[in-house]
C-alpha positions in Angstrom: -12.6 -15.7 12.2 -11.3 -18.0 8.9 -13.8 -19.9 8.7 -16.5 -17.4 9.1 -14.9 -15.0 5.6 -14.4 -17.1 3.0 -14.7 -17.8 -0.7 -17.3 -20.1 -1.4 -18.0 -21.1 -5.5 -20.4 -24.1 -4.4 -23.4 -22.9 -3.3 -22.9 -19.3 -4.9 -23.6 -18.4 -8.6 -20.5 -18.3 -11.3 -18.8 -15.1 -10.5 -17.1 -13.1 -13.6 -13.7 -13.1 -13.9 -13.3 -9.3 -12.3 -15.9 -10.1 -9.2 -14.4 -11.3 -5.7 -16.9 -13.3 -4.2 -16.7 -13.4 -0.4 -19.2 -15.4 2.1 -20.2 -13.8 5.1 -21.9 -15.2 8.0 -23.1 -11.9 9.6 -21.7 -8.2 8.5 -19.3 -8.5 11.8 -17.1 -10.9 9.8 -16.1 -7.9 8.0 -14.8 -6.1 10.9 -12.2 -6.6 14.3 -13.9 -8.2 16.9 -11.9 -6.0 19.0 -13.6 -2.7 17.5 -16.4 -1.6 19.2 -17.0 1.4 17.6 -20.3 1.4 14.7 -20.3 0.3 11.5 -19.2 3.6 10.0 -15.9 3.8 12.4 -14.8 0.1 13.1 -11.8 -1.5 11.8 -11.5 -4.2 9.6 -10.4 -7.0 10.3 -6.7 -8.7 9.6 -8.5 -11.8 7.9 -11.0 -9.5 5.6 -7.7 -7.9 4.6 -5.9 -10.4 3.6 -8.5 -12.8 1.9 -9.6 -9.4 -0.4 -5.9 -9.1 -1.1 -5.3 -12.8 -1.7 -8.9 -13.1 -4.3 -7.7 -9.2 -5.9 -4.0 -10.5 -7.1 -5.0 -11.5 -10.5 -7.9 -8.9 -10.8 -8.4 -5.9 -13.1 -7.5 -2.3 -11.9 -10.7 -0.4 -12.2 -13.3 -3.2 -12.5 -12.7 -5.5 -10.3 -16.5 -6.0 -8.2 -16.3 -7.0 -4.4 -19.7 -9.1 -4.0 -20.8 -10.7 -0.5 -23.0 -13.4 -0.2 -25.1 -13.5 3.2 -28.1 -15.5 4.4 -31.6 -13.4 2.9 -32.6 -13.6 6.6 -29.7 -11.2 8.0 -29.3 -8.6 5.3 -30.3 -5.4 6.0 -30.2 -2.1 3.9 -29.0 0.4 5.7 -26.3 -1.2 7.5 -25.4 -2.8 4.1 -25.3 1.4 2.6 -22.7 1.8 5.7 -20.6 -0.8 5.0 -20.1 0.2 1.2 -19.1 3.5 2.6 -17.0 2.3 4.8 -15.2 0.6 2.7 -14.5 2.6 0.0 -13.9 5.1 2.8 -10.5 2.8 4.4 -9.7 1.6 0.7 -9.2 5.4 -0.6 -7.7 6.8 2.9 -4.9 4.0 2.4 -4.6 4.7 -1.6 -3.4 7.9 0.1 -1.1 6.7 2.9 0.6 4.4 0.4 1.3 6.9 -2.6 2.5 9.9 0.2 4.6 7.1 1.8 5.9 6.3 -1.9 6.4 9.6 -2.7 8.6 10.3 0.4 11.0 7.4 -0.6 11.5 9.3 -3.4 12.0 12.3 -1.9 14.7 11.0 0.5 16.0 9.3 -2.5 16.7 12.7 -4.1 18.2 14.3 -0.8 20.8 11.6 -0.8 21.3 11.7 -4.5 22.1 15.3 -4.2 23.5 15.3 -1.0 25.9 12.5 -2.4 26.6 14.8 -5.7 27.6 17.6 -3.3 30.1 15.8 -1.4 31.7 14.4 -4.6 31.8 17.8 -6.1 33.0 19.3 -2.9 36.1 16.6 -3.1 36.6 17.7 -6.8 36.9 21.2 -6.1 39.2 20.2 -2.8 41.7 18.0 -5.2 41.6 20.7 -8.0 42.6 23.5 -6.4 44.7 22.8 -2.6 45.6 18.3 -3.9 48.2 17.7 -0.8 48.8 21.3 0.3 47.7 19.7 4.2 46.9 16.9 5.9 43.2 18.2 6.5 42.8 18.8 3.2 43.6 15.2 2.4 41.8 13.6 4.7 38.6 16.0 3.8 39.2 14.1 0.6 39.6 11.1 1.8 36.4 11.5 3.5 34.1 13.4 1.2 34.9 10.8 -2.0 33.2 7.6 -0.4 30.5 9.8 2.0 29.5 11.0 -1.6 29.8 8.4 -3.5 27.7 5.7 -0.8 25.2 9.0 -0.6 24.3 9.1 -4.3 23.8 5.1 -4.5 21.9 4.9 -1.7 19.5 7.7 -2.8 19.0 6.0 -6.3 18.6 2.7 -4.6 15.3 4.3 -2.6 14.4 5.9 -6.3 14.5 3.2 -8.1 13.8 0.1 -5.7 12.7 1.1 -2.5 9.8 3.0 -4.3 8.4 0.0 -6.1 8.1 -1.7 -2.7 5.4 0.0 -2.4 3.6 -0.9 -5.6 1.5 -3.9 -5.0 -0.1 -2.4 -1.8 -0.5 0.6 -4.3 -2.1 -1.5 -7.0 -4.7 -3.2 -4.0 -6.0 0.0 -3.0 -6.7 1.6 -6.5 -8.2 -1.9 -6.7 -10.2 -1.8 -4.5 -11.2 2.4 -4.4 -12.2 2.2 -7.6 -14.3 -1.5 -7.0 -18.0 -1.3 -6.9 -19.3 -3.2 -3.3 -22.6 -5.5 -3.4 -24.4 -7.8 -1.2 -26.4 -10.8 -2.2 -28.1 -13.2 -1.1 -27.4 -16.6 -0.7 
């Protein structure tokens, strides 16, 4: 399947800077071979994937143009119309899955945060008022201080970095949403 998707800039015109030219041998080279639902349905494939995410790295966000180059002889309209749709159709359905996944790092960063600020104020209030009046008091201490402490740092840790893990697969698919999709021929 590597050899059948791949970028070609000998026998193909120059490309502009924001265009990611991709040769095609036949519109299944786009797809899983292990798909056999239509055009409209069918997965892409792993290798599509990553060569589009290899040619996009140093790409514009917004104008970046996804051309294919097939033989004159094999192109067809129609199936070329349900392609483009299905394309933009993944890209923008994972633009989605990737900023709700991002935004529920977040949100779990802000439980823990809080949850973390709770048990450290909880100690405080504990140590104010009842500091070594009992033994369960102490050790509610004891306990609370680190709980909230480890709590808070590990919900800023998902804030701040675990949230920007998901940033380049976030940059890809506004990429590619937002990419116009054209065949040529070669």
């Amino acid at each position: 399947m590597s050899n059948k998707t791949t970028i070609s800039k000998e026998k193909t015109p120059q490309f502009k800077f924001s265009q990611i030219g991709l040769q095609v041998g036949f519109y299944t080279n786009i797809f899983s071979d292990f798909d056999p639902r239509p055009y409209s349905q069918r997965a892409l494939s792993d290798d599509f994937l990553s060569e589009i995410k290899r040619a996009s790295v140093d790409k514009p966000e917004g104008g970046a143009e996804i051309t294919f180059l097939i033989d004159k002889k094999k192109r067809d309209s129609l199936i070329e119309n349900t392609i483009k749709k299905r394309l933009k159709a993944h890209f923008k359905h994972h633009l989605e899955l990737t900023k709700k996944e991002k935004d529920k790092t977040i949100l779990h960063g802000l439980f823990f945060s809080m949850a973390g600020v709770i048990f450290m104020f909880t100690a405080t209030i504990l140590l104010f008022r009842y500091e070594h009046t009992s033994l369960m008091i102490t050790f509610l201490i004891v306990l609370l201080e680190p709980a909230g402490w480890f709590s808070f740092w590990e919900g800023m840790n998902n804030i701040v970095f675990e949230s920007k893990r998901e940033n380049p697969k976030l940059s890809f698919y506004r990429k590619m949403s937002q990419s116009s999709i054209n065949f040529v021929s070669r």
